[in-house]
VMD Tcl script that builds the backbone (N, CA, C; Angstrom):
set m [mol new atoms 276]
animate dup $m
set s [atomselect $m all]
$s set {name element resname resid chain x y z} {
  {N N UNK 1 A 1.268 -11.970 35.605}
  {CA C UNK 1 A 1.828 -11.366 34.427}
  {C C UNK 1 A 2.797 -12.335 33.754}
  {N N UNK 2 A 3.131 -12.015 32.540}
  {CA C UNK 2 A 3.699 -12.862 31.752}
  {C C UNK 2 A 5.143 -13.197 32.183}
  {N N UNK 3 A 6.041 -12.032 32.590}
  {CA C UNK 3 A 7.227 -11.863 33.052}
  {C C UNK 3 A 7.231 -12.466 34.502}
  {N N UNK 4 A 6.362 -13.304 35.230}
  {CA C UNK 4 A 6.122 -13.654 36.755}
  {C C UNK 4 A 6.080 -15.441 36.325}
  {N N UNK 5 A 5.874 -15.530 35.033}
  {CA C UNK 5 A 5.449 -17.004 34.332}
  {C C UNK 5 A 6.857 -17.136 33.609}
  {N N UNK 6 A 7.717 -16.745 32.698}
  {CA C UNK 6 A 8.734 -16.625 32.388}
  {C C UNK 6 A 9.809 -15.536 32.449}
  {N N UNK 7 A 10.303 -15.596 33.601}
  {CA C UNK 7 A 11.314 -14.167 34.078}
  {C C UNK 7 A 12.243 -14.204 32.588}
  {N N UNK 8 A 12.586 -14.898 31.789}
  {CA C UNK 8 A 13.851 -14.565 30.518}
  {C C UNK 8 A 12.902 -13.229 29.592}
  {N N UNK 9 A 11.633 -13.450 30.006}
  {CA C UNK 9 A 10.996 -11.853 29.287}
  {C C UNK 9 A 11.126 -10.859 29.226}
  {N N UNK 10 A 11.887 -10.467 30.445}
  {CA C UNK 10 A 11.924 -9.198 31.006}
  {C C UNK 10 A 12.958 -8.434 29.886}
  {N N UNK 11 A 13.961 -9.842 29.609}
  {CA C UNK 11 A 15.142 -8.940 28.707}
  {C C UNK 11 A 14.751 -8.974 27.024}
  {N N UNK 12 A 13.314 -9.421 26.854}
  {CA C UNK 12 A 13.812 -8.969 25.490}
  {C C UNK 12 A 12.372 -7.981 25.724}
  {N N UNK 13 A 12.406 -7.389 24.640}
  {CA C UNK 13 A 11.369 -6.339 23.883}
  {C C UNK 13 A 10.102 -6.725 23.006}
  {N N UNK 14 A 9.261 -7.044 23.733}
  {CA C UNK 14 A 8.196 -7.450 22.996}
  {C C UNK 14 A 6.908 -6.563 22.656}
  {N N UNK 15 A 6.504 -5.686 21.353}
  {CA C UNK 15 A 5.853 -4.941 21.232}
  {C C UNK 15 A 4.610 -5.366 20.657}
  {N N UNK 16 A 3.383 -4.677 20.561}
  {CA C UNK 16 A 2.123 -5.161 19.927}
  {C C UNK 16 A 2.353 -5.648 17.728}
  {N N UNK 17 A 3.336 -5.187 17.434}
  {CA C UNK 17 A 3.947 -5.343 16.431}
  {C C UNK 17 A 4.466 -6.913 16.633}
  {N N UNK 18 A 5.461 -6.666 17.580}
  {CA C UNK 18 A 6.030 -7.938 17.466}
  {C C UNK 18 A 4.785 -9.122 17.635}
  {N N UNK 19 A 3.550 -8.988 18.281}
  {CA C UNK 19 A 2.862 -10.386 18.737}
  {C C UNK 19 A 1.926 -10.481 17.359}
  {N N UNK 20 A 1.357 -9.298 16.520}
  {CA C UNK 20 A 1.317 -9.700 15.365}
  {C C UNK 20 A 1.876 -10.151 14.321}
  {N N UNK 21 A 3.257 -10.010 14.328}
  {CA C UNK 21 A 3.925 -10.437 13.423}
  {C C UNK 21 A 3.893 -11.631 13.380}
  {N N UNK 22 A 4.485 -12.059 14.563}
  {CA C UNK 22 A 4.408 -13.610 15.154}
  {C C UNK 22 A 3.469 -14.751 14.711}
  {N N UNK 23 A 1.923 -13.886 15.135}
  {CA C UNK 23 A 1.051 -14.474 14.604}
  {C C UNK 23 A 0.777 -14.468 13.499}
  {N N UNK 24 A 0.986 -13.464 12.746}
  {CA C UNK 24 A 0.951 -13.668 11.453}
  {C C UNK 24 A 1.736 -15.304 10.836}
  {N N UNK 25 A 2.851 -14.480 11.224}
  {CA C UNK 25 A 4.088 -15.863 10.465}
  {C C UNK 25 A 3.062 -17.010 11.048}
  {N N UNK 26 A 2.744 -17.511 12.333}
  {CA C UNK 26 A 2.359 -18.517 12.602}
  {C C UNK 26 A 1.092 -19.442 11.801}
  {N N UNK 27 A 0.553 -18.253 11.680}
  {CA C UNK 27 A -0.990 -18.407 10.808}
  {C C UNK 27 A -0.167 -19.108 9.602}
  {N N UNK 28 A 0.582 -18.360 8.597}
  {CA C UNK 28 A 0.747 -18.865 7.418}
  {C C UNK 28 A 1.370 -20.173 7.584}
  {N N UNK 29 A 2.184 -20.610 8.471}
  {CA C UNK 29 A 2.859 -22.227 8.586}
  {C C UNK 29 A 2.056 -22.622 8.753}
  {N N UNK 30 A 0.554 -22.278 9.748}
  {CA C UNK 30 A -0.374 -23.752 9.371}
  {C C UNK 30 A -1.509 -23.745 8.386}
  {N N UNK 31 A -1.137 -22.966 7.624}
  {CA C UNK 31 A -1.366 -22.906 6.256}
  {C C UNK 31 A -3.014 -22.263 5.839}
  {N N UNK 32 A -2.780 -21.051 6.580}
  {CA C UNK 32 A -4.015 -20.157 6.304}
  {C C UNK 32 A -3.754 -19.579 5.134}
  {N N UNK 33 A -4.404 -19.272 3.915}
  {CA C UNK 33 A -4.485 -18.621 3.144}
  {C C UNK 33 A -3.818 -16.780 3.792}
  {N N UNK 34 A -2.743 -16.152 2.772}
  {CA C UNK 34 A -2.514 -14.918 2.446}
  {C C UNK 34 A -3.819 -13.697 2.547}
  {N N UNK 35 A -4.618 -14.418 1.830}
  {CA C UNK 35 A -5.710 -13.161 2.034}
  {C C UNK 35 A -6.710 -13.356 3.474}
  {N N UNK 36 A -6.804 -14.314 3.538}
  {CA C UNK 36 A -7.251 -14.347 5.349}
  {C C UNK 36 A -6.731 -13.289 6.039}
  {N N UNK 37 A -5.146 -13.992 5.723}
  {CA C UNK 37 A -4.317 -13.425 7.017}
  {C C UNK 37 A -3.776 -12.064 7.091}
  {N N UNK 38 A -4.576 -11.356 5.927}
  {CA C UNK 38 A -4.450 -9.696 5.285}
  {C C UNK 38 A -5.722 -9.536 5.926}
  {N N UNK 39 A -6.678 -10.260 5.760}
  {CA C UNK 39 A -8.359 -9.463 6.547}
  {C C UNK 39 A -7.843 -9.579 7.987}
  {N N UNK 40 A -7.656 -10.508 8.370}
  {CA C UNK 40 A -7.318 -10.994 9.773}
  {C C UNK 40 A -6.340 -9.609 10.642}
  {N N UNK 41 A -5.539 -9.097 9.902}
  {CA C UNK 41 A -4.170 -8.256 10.157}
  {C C UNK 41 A -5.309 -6.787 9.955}
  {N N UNK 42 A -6.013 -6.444 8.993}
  {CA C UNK 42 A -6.834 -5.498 8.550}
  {C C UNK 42 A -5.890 -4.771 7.686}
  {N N UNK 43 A -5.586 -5.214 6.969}
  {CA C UNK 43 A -4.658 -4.818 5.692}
  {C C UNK 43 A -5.884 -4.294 4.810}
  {N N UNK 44 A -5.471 -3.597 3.562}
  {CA C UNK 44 A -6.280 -3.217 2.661}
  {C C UNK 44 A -5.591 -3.691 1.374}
  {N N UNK 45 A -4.450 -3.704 1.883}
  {CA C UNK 45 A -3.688 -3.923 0.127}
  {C C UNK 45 A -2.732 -5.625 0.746}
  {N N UNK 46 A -2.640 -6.958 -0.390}
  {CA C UNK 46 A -1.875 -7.591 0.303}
  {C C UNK 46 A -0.183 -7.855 0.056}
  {N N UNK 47 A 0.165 -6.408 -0.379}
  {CA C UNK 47 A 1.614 -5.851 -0.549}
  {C C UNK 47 A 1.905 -5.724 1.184}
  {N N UNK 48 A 1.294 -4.936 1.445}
  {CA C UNK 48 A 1.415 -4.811 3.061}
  {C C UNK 48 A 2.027 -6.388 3.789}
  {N N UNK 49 A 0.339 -6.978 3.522}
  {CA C UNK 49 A 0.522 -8.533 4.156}
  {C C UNK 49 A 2.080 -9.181 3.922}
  {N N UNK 50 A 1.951 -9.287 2.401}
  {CA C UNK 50 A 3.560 -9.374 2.183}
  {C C UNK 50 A 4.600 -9.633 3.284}
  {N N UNK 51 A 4.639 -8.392 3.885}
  {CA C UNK 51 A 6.002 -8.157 4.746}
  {C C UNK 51 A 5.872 -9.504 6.222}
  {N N UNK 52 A 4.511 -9.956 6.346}
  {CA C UNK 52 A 4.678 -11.013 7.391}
  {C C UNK 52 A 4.938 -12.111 6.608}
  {N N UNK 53 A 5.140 -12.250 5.162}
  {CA C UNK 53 A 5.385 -13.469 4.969}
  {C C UNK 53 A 6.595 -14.298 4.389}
  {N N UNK 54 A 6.979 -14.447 5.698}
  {CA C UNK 54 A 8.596 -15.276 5.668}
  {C C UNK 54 A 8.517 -16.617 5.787}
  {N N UNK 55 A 9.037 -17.351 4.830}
  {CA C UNK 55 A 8.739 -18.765 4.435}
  {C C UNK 55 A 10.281 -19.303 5.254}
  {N N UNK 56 A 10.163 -19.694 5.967}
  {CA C UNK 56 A 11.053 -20.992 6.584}
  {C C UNK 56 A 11.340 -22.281 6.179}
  {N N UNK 57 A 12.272 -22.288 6.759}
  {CA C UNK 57 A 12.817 -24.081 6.025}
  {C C UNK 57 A 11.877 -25.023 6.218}
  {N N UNK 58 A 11.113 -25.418 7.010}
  {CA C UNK 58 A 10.153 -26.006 7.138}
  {C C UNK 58 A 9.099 -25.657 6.152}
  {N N UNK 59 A 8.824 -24.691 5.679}
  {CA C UNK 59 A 7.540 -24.767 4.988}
  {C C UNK 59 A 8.016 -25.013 3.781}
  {N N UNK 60 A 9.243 -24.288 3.499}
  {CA C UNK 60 A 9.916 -25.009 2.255}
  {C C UNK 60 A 10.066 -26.149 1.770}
  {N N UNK 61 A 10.354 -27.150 2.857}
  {CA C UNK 61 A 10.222 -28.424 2.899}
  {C C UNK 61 A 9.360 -29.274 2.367}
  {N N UNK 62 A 7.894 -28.629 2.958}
  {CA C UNK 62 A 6.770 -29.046 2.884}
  {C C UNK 62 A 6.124 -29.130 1.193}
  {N N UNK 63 A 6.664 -27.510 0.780}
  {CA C UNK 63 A 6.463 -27.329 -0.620}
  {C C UNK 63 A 6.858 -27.786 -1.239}
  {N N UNK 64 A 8.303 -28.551 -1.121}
  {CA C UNK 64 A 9.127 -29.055 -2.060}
  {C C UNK 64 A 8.294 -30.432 -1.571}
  {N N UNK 65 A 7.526 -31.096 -0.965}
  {CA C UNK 65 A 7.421 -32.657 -1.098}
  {C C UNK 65 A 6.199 -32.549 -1.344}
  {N N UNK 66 A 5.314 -31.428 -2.017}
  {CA C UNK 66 A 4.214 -31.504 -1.889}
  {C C UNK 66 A 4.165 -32.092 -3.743}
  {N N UNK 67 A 5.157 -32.073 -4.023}
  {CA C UNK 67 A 5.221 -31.871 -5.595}
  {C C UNK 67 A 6.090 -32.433 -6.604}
  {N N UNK 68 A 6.310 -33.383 -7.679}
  {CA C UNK 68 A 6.861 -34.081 -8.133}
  {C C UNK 68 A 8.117 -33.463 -8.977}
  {N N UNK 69 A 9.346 -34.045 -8.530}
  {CA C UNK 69 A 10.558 -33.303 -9.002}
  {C C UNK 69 A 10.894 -34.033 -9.953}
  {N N UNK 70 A 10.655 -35.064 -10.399}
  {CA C UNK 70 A 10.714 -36.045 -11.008}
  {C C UNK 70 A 11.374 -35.930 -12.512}
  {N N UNK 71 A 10.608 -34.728 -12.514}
  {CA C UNK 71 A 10.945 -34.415 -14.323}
  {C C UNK 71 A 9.915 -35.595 -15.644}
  {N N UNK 72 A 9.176 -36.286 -14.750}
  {CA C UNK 72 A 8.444 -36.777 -15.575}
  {C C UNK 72 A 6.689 -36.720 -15.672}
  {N N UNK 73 A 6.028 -36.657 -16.717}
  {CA C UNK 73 A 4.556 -36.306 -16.453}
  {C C UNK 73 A 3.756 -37.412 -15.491}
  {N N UNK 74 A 3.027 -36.821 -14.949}
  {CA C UNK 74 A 2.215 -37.578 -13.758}
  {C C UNK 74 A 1.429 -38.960 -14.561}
  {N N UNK 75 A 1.440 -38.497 -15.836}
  {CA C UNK 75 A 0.384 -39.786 -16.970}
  {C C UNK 75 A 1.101 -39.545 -17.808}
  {N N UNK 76 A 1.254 -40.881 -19.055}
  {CA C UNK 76 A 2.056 -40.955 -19.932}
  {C C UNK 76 A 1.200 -39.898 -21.033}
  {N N UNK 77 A 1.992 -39.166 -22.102}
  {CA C UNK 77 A 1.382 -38.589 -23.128}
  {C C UNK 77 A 1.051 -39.416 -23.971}
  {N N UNK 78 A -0.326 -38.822 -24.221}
  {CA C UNK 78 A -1.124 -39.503 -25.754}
  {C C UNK 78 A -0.105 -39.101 -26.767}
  {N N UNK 79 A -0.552 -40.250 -27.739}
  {CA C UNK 79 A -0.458 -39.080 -29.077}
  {C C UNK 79 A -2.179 -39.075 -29.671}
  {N N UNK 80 A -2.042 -38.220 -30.396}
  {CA C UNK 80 A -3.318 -37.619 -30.869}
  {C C UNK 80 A -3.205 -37.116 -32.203}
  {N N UNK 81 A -4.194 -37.972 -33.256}
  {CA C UNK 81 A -4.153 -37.376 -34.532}
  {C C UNK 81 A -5.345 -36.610 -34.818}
  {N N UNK 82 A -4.390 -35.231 -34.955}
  {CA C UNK 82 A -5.025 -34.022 -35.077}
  {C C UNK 82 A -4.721 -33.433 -36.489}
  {N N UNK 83 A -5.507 -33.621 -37.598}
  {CA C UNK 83 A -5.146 -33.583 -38.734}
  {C C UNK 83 A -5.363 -32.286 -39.490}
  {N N UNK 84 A -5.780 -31.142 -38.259}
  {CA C UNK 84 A -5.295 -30.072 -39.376}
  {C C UNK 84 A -4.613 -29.461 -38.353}
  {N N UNK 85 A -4.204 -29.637 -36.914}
  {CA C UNK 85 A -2.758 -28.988 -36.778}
  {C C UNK 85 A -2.007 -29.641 -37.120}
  {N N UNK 86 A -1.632 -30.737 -37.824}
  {CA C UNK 86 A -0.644 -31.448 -38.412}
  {C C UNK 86 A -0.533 -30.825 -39.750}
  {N N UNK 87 A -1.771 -30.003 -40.521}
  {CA C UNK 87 A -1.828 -29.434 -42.117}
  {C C UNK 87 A -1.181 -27.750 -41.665}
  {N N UNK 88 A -1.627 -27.242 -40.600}
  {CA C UNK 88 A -1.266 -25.894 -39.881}
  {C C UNK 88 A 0.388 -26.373 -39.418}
  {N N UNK 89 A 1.122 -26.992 -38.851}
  {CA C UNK 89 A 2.174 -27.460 -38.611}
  {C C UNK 89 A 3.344 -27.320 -39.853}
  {N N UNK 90 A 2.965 -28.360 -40.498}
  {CA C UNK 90 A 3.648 -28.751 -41.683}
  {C C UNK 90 A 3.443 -27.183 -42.811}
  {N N UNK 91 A 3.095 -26.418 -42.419}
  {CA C UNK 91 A 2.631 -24.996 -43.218}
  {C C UNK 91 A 3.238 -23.988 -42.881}
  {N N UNK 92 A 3.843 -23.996 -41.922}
  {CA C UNK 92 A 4.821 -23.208 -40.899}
  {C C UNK 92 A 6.111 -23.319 -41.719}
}
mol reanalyze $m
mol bondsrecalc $m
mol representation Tube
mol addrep $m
């Protein structure tokens, strides 16, 4: 039994709730899709799913470097002569 493999078990409370939850959260850090992890759970609505999904500093992390903070466009802007939104423009 589990509590014969780690005796510190005995003192906390671990319910069939709690080992889904768990897994839930776990699923989403390695980056299963939300609606998976609503079929997976047998959710019907993914408001429900919702409630397993607690984003941690780590995944935060991840999001924030996944993506340019830069404040500048990834390619320089054209310009482009577009000569009747420039006639629609100037009409305004």
């Amino acid at each position: 039994m589990a509590r014969d493999e780690m005796p510190s078990i005995q003192a906390k409370r671990v319910s069939p709730h709690n080992i889904r939850h768990t897994t839930a959260v776990h699923m989403l850090g390695s980056g299963v899709d939300i609606n998976t992890i609503r079929a997976w759970l047998g959710h019907v609505s993914l408001d429900t799913t919702n409630i397993y999904a607690e984003v941690d500093l780590e995944m935060k992390a991840k999001a924030l470097a996944s993506v340019d903070v830069s404040g500048q466009p990834a390619e320089p802007l054209r310009q482009r002569n577009l000569p009747s939104l420039m006639t629609f423009l100037r009409g305004i």
